[in-house]
C-alpha positions as CSV (number, residue, x, y, z in Angstrom):
1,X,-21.1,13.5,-23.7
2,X,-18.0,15.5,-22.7
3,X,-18.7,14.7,-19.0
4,X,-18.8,10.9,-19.6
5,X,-15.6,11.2,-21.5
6,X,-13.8,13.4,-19.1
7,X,-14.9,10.9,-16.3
8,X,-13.8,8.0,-18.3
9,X,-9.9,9.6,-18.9
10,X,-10.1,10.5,-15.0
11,X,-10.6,6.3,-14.7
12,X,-8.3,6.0,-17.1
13,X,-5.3,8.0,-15.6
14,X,-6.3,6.8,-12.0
15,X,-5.9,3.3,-13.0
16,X,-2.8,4.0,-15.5
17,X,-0.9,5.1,-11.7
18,X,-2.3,2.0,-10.1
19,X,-1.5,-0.9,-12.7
20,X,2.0,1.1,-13.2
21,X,3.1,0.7,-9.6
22,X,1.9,-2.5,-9.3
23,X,3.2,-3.8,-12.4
24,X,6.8,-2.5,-11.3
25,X,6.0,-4.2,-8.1
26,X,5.4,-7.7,-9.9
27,X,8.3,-7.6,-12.3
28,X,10.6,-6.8,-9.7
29,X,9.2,-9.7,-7.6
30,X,8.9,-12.2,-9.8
31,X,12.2,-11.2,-11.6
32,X,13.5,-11.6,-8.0
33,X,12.8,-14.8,-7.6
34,X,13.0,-16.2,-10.7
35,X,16.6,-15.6,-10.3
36,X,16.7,-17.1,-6.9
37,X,15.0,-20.5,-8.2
38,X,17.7,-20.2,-11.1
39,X,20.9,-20.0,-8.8
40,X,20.1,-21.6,-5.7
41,X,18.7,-24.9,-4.5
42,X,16.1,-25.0,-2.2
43,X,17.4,-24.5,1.4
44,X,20.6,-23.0,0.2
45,X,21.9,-20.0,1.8
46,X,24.3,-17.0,-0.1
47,X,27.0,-16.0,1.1
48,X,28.1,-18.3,3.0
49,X,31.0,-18.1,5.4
50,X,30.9,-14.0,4.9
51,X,31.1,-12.0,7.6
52,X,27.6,-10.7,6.6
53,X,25.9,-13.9,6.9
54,X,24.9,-13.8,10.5
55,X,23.2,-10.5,9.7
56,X,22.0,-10.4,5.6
57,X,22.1,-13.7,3.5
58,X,19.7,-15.3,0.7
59,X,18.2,-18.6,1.5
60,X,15.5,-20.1,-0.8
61,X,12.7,-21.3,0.8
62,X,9.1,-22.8,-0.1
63,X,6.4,-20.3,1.6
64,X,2.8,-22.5,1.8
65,X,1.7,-19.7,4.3
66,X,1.0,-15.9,4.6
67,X,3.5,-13.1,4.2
68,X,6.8,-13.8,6.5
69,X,6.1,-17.6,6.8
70,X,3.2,-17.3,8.9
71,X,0.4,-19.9,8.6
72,X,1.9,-22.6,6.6
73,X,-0.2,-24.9,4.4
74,X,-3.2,-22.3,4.4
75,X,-2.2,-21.1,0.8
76,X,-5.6,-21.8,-1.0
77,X,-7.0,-19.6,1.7
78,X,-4.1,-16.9,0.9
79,X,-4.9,-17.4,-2.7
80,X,-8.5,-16.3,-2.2
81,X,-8.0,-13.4,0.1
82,X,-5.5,-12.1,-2.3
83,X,-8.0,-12.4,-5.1
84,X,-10.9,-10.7,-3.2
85,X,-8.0,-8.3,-1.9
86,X,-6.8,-7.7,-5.4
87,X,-10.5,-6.9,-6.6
88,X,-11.4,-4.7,-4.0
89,X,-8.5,-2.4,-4.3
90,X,-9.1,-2.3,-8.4
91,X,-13.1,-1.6,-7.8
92,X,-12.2,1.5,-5.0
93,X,-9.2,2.6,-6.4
94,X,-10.5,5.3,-8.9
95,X,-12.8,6.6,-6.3
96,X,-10.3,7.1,-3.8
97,X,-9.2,11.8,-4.3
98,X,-6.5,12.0,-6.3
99,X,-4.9,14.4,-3.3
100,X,-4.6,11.6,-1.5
101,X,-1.0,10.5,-2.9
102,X,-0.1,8.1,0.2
103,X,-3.5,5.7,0.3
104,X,-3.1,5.5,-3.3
105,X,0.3,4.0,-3.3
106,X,-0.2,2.2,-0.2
107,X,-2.6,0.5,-1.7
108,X,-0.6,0.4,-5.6
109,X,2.4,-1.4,-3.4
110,X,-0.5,-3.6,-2.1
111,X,-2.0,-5.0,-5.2
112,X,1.4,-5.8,-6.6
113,X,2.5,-7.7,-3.4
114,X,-0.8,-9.5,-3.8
115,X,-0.7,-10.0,-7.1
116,X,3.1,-11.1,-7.2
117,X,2.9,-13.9,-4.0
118,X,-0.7,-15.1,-6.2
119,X,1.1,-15.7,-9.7
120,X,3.8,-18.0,-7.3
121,X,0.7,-19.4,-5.6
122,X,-1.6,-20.7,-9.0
123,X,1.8,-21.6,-10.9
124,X,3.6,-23.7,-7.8
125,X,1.4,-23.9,-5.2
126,X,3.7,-22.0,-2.7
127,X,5.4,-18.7,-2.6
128,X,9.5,-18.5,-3.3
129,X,10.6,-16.8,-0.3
130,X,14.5,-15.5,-0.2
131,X,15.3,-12.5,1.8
132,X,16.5,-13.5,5.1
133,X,17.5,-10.5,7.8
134,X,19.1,-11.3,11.0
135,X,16.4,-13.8,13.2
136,X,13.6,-11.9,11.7
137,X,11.3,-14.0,9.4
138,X,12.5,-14.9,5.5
139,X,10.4,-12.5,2.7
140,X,10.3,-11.3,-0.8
141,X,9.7,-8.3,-2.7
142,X,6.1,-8.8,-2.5
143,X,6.0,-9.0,0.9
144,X,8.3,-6.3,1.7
145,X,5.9,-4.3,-0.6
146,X,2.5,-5.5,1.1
147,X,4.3,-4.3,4.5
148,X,5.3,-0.8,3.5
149,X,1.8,-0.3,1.7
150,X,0.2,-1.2,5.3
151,X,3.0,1.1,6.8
152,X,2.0,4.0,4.5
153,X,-1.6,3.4,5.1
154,X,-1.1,3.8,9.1
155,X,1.1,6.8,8.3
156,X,-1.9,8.1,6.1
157,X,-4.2,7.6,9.2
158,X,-2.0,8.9,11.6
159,X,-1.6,12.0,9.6
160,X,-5.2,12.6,8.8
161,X,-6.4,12.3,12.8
162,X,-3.3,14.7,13.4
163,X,-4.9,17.3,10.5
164,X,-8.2,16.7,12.2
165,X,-6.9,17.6,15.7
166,X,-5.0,20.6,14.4
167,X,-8.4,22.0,12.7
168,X,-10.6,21.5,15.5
169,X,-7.8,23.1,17.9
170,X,-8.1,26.2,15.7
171,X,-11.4,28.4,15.8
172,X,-13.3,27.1,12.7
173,X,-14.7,28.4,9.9
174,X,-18.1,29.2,11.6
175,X,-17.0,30.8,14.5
176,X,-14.9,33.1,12.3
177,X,-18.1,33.8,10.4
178,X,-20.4,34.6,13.4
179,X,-17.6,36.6,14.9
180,X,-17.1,38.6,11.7
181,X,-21.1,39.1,11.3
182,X,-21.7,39.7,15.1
183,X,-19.1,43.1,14.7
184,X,-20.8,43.8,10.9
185,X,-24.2,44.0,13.1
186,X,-22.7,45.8,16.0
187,X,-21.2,48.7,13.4
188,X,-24.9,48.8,11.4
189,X,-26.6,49.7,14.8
190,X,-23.9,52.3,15.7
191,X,-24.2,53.7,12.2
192,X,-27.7,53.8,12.5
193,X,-27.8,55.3,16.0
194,X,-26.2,58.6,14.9
């Protein structure tokens, strides 16, 4: 009984840090553009005539495709994949060792991205893009969010094959252990000699 109810409060406080940091991320997001739908028209850009324009403005846009305007008019395939997506990351999450701080808020930043671009997706039919940086392509918070989760998931990996070099550049475990017993065996036949 107590191992069923410790496993169950383990689930519990794995998914209490998941549906936290992706809640956060959703407010934000939707808060985000909610206030961008609010105050400007569609195609309007703010500031204008600053001196920061050319480098940092807001421009509201309709978003039919994926994350930074790519694939237009493929959102009921987007609205799918960020189902499955979403689903996926809930049914893995609490398995994932709570050591492993970085893939679990890769992936927290991940469902909330998802989760924020898939409200705007079933409630208009297209994402409310805003954020608009030099040339590069026009986001949100969600996306910016899905892009640092895949960023800290790449950062995880790159860490973990660095860990992995580092332990098999260093004598393991085993050869320490053979080494220690091969002297331990060497000393008992010296000791037994005289």
């Amino acid at each position: 009984m107590g191992g069923r109810s410790s496993k169950l409060k383990r689930k519990i406080a794995d998914y209490a840090f998941l549906f936290l940091i992706a809640g956060i991320v959703v407010l934000l997001d939707q808060w985000t553009k909610s206030m961008v739908r609010a105050n400007l028209n569609f195609g309007e850009i703010w500031p204008q005539g600053h001196w920061i324009t050319p480098y940092a403005r807001l421009v509201h846009i309709q978003n039919t495709g994926a994350a930074f305007g790519m694939f237009q008019n493929f959102g009921g395939v987007f609205t799918v994949l960020s189902v499955i997506v979403s689903i996926v990351i809930i049914y893995y999450f609490p398995r994932l060792p709570r050591e492993d701080w970085l893939l679990r808020l890769a992936l927290s930043l991940q469902l909330g991205g998802a989760v924020g671009n898939l409200i705007d997706r079933l409630n208009q039919g297209y994402v409310t893009d805003f954020v608009s940086l030099g040339e590069f392509a026009i986001f949100n918070v969600a996306d910016a969010c899905i892009s640092i989760g895949v960023a800290l998931l790449i950062l995880d990996l790159w860490l973990r094959e660095r860990k992995s070099a580092d332990q098999k550049d260093k004598p393991g475990d085993s050869q320490q252990s053979a080494t220690k017993e091969a002297a331990a065996q060497s000393l008992s036949e010296e000791l037994k000699g005289e």
